[in-house]
DRENSE-661732 format. One record per residue: residue in three letters; x, y, z of N, C-alpha, C in turn. Coordinates in Angstrom, 3 decimals. Atoms other than C-alpha are relative to their C-alpha. Layout:
N
r/nxx/nyy/nzz/caxx/cayy/cazz/cxx/cyy/czz
ALA/X/Y/Z/X/Y/Z/X/Y/Z $
...
This chain:
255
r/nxx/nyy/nzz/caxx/cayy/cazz/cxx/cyy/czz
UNK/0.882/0.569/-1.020/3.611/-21.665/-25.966/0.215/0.706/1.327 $
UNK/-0.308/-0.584/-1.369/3.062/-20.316/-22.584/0.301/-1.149/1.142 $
UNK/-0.434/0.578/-1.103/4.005/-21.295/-19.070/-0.826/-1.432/0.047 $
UNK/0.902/0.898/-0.336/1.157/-23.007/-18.474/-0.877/-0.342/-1.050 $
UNK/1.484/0.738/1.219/-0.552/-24.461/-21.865/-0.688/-1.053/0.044 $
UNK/0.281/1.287/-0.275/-2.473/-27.207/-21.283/-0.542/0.084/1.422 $
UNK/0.317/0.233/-1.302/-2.669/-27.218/-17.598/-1.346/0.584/0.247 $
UNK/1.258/-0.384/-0.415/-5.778/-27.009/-15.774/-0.114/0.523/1.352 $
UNK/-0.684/-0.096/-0.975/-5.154/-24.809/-12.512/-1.315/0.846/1.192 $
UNK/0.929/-0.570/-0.761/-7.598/-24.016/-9.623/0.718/0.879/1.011 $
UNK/-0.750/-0.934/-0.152/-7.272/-21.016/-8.069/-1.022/0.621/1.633 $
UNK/0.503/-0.282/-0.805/-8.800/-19.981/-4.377/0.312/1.427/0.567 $
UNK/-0.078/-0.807/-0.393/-9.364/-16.832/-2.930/-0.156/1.345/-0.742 $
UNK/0.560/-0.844/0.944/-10.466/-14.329/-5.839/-1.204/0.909/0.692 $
UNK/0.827/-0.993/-0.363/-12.087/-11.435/-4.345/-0.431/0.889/-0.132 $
UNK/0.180/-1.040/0.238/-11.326/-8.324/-5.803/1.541/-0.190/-1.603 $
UNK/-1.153/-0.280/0.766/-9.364/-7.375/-8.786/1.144/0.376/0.153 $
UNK/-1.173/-0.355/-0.318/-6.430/-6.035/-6.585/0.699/-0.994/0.647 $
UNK/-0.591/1.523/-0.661/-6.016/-9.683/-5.024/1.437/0.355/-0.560 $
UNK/-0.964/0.756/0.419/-2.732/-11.493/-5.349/-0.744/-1.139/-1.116 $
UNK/0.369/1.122/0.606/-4.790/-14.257/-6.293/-0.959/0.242/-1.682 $
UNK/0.966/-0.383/0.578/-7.233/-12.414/-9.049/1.314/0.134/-1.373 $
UNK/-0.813/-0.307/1.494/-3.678/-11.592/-11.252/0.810/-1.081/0.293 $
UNK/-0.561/1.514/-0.068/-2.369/-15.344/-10.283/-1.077/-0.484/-1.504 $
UNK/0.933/0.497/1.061/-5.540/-16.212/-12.115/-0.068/0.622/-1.643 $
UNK/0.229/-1.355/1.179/-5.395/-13.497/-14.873/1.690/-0.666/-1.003 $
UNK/-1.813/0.579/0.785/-1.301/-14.714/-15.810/-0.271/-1.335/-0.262 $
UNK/-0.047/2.036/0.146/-2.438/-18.456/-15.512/-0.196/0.231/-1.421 $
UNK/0.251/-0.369/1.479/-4.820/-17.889/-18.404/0.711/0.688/-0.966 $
UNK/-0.568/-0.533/1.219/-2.765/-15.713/-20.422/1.219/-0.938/-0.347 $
UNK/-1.089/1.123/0.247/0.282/-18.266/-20.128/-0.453/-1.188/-0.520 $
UNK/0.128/0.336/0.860/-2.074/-20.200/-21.268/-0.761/-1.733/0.303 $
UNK/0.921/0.559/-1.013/-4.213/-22.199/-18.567/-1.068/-0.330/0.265 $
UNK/1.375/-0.451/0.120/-7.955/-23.149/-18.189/0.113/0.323/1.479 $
UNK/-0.113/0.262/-1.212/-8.595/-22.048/-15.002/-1.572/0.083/1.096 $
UNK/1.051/0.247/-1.121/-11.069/-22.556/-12.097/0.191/1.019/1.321 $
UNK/-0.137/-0.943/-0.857/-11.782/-20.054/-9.401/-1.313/-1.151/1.051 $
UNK/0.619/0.664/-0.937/-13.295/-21.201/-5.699/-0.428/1.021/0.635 $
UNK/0.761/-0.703/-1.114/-15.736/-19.295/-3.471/-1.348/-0.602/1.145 $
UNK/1.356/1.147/-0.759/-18.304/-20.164/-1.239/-1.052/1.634/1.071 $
UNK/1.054/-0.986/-0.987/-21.174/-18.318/1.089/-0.351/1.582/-0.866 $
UNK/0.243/-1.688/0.071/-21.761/-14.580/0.860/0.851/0.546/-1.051 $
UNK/-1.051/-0.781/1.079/-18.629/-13.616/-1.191/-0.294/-1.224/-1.697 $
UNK/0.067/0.787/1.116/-19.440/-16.450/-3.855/-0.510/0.915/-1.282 $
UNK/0.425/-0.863/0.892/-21.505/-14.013/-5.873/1.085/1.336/0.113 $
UNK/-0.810/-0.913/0.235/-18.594/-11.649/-5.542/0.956/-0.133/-1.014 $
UNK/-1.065/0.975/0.885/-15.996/-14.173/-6.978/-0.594/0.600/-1.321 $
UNK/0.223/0.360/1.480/-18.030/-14.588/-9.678/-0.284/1.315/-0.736 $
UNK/0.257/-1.470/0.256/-18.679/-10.576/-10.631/1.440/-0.003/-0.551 $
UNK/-1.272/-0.239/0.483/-14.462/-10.265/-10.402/0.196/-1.464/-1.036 $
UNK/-0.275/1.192/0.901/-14.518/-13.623/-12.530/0.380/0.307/-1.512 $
UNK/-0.129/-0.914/1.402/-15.636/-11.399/-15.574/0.659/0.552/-0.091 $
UNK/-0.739/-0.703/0.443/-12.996/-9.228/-15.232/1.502/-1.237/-0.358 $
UNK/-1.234/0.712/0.852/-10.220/-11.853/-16.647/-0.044/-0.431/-1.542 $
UNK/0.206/-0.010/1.731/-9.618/-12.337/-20.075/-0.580/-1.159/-0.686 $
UNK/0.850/1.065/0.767/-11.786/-15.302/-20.478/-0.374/-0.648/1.390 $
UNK/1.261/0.054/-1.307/-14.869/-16.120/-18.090/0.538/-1.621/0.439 $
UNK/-0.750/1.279/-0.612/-13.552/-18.901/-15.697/-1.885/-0.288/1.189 $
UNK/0.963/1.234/-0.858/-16.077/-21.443/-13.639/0.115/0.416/1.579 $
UNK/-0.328/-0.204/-1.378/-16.989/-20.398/-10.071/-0.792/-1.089/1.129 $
UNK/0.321/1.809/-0.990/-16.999/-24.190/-7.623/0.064/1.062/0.937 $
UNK/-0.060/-0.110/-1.430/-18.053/-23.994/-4.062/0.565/-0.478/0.565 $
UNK/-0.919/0.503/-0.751/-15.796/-24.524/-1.558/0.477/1.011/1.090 $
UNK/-1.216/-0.632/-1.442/-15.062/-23.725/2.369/0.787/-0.918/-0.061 $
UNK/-1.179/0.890/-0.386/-11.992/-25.426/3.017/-0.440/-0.113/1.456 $
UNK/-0.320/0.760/-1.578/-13.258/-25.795/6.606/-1.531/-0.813/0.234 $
UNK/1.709/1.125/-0.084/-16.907/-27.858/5.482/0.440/-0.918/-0.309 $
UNK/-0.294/1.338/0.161/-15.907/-31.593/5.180/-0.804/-0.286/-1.653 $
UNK/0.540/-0.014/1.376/-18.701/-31.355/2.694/0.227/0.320/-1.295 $
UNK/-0.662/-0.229/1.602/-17.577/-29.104/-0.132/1.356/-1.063/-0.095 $
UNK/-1.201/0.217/0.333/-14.078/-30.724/0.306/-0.303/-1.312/-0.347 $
UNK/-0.100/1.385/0.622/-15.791/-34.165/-0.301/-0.647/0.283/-1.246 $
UNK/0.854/-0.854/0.887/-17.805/-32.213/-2.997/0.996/0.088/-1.339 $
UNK/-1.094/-0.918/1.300/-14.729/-30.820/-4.843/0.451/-0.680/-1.562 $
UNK/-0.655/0.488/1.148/-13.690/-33.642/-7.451/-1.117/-0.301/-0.772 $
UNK/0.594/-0.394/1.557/-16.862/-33.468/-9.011/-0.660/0.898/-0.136 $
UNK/0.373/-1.723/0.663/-17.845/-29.794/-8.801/1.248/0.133/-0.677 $
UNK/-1.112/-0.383/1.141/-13.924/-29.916/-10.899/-0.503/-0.449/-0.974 $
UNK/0.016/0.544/1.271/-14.654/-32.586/-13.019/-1.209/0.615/-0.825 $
UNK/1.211/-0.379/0.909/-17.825/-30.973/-14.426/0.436/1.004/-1.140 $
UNK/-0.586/-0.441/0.767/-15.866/-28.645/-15.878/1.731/-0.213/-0.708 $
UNK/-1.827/0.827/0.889/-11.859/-30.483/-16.653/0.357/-0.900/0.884 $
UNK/0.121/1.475/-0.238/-11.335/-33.848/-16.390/1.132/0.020/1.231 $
UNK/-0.898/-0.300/-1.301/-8.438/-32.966/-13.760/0.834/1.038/0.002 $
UNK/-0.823/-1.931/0.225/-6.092/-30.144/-12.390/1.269/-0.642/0.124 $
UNK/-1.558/0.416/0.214/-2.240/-29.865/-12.854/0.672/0.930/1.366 $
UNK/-0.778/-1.091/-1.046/-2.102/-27.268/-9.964/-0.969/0.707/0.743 $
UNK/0.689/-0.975/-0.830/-3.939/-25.079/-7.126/0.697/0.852/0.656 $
UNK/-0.744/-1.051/-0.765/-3.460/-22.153/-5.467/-0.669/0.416/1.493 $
UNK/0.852/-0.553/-1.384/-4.345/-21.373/-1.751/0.468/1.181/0.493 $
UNK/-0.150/-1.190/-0.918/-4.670/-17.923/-0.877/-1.377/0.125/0.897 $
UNK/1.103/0.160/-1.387/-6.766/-18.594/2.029/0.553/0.932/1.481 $
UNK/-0.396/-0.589/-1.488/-6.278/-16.340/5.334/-0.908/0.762/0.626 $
UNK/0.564/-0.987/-1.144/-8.594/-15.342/8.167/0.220/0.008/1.342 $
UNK/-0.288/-0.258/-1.644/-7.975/-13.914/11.935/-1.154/0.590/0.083 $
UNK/0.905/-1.291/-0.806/-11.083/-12.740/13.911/0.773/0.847/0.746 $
UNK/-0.653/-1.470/-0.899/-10.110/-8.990/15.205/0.189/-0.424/1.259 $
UNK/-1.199/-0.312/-1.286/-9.440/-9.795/18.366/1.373/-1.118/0.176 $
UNK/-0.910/0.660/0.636/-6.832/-12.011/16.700/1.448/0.939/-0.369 $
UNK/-0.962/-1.073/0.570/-4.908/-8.758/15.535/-0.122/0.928/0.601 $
UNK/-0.085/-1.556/0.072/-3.957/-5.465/16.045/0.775/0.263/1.321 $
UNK/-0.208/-0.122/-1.600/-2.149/-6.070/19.409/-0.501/-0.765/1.184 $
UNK/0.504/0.974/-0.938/-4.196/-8.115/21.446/0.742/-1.321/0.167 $
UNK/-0.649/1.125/-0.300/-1.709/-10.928/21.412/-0.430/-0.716/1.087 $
UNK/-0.459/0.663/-1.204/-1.850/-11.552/25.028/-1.018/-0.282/0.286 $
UNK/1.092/0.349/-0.266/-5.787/-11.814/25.428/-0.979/-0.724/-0.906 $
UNK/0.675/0.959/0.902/-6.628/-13.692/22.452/-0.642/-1.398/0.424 $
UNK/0.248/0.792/-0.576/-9.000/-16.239/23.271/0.152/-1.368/-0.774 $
UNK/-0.228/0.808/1.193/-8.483/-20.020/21.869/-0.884/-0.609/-0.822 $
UNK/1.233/0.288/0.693/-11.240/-20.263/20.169/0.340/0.831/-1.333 $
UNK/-0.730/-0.603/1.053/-9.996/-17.464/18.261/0.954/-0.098/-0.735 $
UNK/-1.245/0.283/0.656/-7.045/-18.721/17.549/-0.042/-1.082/-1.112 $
UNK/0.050/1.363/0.701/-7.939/-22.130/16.811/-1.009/0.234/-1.628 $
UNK/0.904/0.003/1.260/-10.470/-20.665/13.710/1.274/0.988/-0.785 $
UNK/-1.417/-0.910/0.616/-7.007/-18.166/12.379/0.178/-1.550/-0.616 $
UNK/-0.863/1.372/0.088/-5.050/-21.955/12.628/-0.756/-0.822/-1.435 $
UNK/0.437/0.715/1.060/-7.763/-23.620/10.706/-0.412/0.577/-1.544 $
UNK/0.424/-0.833/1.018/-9.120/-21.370/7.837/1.879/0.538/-0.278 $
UNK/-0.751/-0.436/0.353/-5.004/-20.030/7.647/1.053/-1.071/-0.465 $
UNK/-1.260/1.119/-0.408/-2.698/-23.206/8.281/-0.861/-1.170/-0.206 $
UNK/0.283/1.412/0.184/-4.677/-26.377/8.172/-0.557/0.153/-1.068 $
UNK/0.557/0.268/1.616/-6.822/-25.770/4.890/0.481/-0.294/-0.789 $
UNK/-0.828/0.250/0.724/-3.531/-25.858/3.479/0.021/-1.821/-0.408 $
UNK/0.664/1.569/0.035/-3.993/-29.767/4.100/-0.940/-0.343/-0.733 $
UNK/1.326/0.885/0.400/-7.320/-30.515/3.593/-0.364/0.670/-1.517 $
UNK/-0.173/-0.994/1.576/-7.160/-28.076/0.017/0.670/-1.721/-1.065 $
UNK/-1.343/0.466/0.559/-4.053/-29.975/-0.778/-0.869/-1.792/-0.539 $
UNK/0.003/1.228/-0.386/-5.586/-33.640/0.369/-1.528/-0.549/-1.228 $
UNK/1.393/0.533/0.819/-9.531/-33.183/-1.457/0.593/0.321/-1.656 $
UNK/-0.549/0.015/1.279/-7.410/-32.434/-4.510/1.022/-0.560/-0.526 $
UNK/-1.268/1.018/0.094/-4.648/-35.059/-4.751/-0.875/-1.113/-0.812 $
UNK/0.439/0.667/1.063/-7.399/-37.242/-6.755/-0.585/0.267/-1.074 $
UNK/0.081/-0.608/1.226/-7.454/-34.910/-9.260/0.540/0.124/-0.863 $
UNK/-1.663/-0.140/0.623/-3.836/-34.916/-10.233/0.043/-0.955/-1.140 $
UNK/-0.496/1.197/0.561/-2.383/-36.776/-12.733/1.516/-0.626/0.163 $
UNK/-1.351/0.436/-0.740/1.362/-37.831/-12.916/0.359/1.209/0.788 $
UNK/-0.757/-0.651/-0.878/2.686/-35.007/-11.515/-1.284/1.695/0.563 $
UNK/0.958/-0.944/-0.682/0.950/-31.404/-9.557/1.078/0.863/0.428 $
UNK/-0.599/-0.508/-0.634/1.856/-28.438/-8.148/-0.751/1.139/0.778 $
UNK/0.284/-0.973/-0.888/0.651/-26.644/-5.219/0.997/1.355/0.616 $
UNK/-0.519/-1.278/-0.103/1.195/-22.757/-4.577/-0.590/0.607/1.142 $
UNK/0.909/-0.987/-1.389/0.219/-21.019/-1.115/0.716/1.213/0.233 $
UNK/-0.550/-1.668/0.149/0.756/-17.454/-0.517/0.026/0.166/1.709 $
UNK/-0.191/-0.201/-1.433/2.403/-16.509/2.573/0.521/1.254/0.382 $
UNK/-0.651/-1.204/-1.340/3.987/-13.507/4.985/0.493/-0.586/0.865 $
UNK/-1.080/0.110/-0.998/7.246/-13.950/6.326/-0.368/-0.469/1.359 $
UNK/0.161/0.131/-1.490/6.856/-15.700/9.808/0.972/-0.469/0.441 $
UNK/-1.225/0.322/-0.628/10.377/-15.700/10.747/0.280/0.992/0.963 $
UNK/-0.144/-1.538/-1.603/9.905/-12.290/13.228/-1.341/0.294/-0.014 $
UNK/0.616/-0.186/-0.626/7.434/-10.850/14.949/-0.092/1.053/-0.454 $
UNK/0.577/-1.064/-0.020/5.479/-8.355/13.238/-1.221/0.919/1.053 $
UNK/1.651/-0.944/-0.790/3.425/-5.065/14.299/-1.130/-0.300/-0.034 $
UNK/1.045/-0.050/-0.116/0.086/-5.558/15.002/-0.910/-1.639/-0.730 $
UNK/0.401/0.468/0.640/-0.208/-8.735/12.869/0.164/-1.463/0.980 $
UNK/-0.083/1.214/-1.010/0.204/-11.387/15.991/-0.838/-1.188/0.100 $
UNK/0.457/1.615/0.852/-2.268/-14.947/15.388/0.358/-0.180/-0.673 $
UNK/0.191/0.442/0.977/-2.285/-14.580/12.203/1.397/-0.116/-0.326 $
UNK/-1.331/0.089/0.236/1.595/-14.077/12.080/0.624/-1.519/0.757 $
UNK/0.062/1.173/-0.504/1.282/-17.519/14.321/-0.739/-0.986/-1.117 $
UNK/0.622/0.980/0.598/-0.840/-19.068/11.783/0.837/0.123/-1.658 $
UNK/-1.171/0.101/0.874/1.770/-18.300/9.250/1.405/-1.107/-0.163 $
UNK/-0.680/1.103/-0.303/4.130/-19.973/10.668/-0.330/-1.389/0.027 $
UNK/1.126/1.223/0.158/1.807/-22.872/10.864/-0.021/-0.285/-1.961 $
UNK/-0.434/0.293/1.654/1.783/-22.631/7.352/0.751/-0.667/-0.771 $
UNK/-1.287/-0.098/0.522/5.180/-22.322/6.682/-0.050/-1.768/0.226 $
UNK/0.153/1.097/-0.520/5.232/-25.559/8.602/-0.725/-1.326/-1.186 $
UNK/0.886/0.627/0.942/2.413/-27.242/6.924/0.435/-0.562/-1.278 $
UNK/0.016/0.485/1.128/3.616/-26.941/3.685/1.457/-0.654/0.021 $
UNK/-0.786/1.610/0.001/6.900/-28.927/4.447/-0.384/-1.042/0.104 $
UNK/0.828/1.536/-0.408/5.248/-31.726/5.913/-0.643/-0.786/-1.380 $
UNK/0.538/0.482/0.932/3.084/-31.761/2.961/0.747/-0.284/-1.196 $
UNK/-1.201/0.335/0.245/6.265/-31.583/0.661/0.401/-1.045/0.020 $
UNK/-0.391/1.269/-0.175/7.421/-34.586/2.464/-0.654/-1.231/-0.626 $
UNK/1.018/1.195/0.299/4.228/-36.902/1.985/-0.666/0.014/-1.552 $
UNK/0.829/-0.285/0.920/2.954/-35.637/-1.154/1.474/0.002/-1.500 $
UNK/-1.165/0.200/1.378/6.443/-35.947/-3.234/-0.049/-1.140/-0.649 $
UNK/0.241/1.796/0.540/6.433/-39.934/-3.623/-1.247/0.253/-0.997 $
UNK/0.869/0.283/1.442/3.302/-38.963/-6.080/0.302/1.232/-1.196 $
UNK/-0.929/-1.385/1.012/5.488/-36.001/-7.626/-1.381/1.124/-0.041 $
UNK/0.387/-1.201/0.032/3.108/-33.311/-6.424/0.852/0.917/1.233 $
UNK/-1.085/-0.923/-1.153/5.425/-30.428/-5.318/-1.145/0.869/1.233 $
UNK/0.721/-0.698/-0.930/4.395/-28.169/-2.368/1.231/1.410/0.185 $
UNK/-0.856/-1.220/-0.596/5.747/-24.253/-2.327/-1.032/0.918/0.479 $
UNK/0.563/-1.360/-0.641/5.251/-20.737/-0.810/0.210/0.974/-0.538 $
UNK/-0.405/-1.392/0.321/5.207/-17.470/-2.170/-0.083/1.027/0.902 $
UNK/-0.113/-1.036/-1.045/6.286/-15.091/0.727/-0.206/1.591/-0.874 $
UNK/0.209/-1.201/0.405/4.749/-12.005/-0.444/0.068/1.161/0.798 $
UNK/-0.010/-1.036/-0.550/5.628/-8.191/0.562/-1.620/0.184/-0.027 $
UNK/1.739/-0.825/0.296/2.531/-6.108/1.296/-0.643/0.648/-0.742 $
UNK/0.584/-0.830/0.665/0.123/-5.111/-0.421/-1.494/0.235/-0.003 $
UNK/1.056/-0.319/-0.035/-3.070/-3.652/-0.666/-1.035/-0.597/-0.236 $
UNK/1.049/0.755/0.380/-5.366/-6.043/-0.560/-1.482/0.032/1.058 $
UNK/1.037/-0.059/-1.198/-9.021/-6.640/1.456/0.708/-0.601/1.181 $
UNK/-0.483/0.455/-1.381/-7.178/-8.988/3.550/1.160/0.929/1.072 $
UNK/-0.983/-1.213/-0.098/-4.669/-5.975/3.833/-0.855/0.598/1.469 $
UNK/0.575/-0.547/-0.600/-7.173/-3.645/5.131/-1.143/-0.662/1.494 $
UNK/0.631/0.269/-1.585/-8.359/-6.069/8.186/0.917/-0.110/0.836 $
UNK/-0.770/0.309/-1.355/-5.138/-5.817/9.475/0.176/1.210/0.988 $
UNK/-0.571/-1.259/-0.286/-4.775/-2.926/12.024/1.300/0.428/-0.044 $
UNK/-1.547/-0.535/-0.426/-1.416/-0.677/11.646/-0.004/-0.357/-1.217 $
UNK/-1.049/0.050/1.377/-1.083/-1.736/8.304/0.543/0.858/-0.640 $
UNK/-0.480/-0.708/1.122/0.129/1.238/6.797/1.700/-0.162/1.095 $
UNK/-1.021/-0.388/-0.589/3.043/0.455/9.646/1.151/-1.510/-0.421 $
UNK/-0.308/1.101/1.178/3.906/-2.647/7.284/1.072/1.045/-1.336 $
UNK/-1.160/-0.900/0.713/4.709/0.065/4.759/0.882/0.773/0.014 $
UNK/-1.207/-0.725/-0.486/6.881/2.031/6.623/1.327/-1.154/-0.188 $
UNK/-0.753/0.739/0.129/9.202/-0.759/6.787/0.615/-0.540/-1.210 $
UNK/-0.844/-0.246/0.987/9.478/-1.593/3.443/-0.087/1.251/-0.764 $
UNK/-0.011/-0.992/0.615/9.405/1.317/2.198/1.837/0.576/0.340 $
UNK/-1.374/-0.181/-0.417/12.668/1.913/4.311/1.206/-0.953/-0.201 $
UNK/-0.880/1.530/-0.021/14.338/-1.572/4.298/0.043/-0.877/-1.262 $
UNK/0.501/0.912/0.891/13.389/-3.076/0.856/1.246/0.594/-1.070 $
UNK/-0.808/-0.250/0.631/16.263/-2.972/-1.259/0.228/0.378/-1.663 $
UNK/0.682/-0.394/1.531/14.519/-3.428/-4.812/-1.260/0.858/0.807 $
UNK/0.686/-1.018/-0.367/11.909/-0.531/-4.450/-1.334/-0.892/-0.072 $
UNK/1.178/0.889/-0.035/8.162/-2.179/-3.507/-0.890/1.214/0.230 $
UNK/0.877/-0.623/0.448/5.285/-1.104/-4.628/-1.602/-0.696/0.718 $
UNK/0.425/0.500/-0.615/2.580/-1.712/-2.048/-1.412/-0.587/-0.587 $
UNK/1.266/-0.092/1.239/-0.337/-1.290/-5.057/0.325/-0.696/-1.008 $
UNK/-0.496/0.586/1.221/1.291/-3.724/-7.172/0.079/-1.425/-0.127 $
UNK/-0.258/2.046/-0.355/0.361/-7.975/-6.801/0.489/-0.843/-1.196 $
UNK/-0.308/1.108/0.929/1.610/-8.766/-10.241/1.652/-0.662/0.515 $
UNK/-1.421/0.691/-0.352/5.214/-9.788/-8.820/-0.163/-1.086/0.575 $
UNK/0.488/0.873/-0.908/3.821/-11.736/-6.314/-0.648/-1.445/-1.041 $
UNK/0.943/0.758/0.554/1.324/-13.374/-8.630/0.954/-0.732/-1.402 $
UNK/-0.916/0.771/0.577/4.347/-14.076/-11.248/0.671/-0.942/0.533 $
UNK/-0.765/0.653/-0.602/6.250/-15.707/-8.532/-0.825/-1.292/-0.260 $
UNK/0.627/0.827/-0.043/3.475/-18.197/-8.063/-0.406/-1.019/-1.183 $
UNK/0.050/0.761/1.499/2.811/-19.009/-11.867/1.028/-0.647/-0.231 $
UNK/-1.022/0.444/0.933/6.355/-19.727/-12.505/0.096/-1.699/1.271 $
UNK/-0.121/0.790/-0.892/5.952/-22.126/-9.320/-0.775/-1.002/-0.415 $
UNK/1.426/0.907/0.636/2.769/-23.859/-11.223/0.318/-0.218/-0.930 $
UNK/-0.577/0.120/1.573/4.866/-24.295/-14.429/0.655/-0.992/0.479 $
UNK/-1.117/1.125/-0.064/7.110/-27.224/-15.166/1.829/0.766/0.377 $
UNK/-1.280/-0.057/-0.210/10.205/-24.870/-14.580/0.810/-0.172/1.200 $
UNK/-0.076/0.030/-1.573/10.638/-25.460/-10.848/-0.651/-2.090/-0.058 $
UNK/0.755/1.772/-0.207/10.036/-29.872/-11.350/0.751/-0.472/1.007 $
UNK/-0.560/0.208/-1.313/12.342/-30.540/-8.515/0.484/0.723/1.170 $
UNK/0.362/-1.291/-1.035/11.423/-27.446/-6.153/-1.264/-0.457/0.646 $
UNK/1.492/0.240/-1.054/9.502/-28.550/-3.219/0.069/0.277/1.662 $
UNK/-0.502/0.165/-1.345/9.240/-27.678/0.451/0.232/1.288/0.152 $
UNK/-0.647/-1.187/-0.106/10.445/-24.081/-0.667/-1.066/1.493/0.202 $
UNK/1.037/-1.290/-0.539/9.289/-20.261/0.280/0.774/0.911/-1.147 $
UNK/-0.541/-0.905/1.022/10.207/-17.913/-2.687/-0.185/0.954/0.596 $
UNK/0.781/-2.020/-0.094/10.123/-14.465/-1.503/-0.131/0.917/-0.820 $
UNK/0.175/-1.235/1.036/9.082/-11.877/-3.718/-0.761/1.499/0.787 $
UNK/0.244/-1.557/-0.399/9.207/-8.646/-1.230/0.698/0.725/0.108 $
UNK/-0.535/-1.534/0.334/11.532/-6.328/-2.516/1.535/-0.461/0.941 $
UNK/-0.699/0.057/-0.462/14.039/-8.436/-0.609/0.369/0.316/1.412 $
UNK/-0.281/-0.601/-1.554/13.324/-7.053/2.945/0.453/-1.361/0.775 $
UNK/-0.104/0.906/-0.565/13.376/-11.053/4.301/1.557/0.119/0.046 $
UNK/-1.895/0.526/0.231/17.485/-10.976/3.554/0.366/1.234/0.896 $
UNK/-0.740/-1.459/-0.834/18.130/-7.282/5.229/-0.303/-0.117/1.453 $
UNK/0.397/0.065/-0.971/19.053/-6.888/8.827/-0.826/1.255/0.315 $
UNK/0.491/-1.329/-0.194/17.558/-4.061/10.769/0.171/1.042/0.167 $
């Protein structure tokens, strides 16, 4: 039997086949998962294009995490297709550009406050329109970047990380009494779309490339995307609150 047999596990943020989230979804199913993919607007018909590329055609629900609507929407665009889920995944993250690349100091809060919500609070309201889906027990997976220092060029959104980080204790706290856990998968970099809106990113790979003690492979999200499965499995049933890192170990090295 695999990790996940039986379970029914929704999966957000499927964009491209080089995602994190696209070989989260790809390992669910093969471990052995039905799974559900989320998109919404303009990229929805994208989702559903990379949908076909997994080894068995998965269901594509609408859903912004920042419309009140889909999120009151969500438990029966699930149930139409499985009677409930055992687990979700939020790889959700956007900064408008003048959010990044350096502009720290002139970011306006308007800008900030749409990073905060679409990066850090969806984590909530994800978490909250899908808590009457559960059954006895759940497990939520969010994909994060280190926000314990102050990266190059990656400044809101390295604020709305932290926010995150945050977030998903809290939620941890309130959301254990119904035995749904809450973790993080701190992922190294890698090449993803959300990659390429950050400016300087190739100055991401300088770093580990130098500092990463197991060798990281910046073209490579299945590590990442294992971390997260094994987090959506029963082997982790009293793991909650926690940030796994899976980047090559740079979080532990000084500088």
């Amino acid at each position: 039997m695999g990790l996940l047999q039986g379970k029914n596990i929704l999966v957000t943020g499927v964009l491209t086949d080089a995602s994190i989230a696209f070989h989260i979804a790809r390992l669910a199913q093969e471990e052995g998962a039905t799974v559900l993919l989320s998109s919404y607007g303009r990229v929805l018909s994208l989702t559903t294009r990379i949908a076909g590329r997994l080894p068995s055609p998965a269901p594509v629900i609408q859903l912004d995490v920042t419309n009140q609507e889909d999120l009151a929407a969500l438990v029966e665009q699930v149930r139409a297709h499985v009677p409930h889920l055992d687990g979700v995944v939020h790889s959700i993250g956007f900064a408008p550009e003048s959010a990044l690349g350096g502009n720290f100091l002139n970011t306006s809060w308007d800008d900030v406050a749409t990073a905060m919500h679409v990066s850090a609070y969806s984590l909530k309201s994800l978490s909250m329109a899908c808590v009457p889906l559960f059954k006895e027990s759940a497990s939520i997976v969010g994909l994060d970047f280190d926000a314990t220092v102050a990266w190059p060029k990656y400044d809101w959104m390295g604020v709305a990380k932290a926010a995150l980080e945050s977030t998903s204790r809290y939620l941890a706290r309130d959301l254990g009494p119904k035995n749904i856990r809450v973790n993080l998968v701190a992922a190294g970099p890698i090449r993803t779309m959300a990659a390429k809106s950050i400016p300087g990113f190739d100055e991401f790979e300088k770093v580990w490339n130098e500092r990463a003690p197991l060798a990281w492979d910046v073209t490579d999200p299945v590590p990442a995307a294992q971390g997260a499965v094994v987090l959506l499995s029963d082997w982790f049933p009293k793991t909650t609150g926690e940030i796994i890192h899976v980047d090559g170990g740079v979080h532990a090295m000084g500088a």
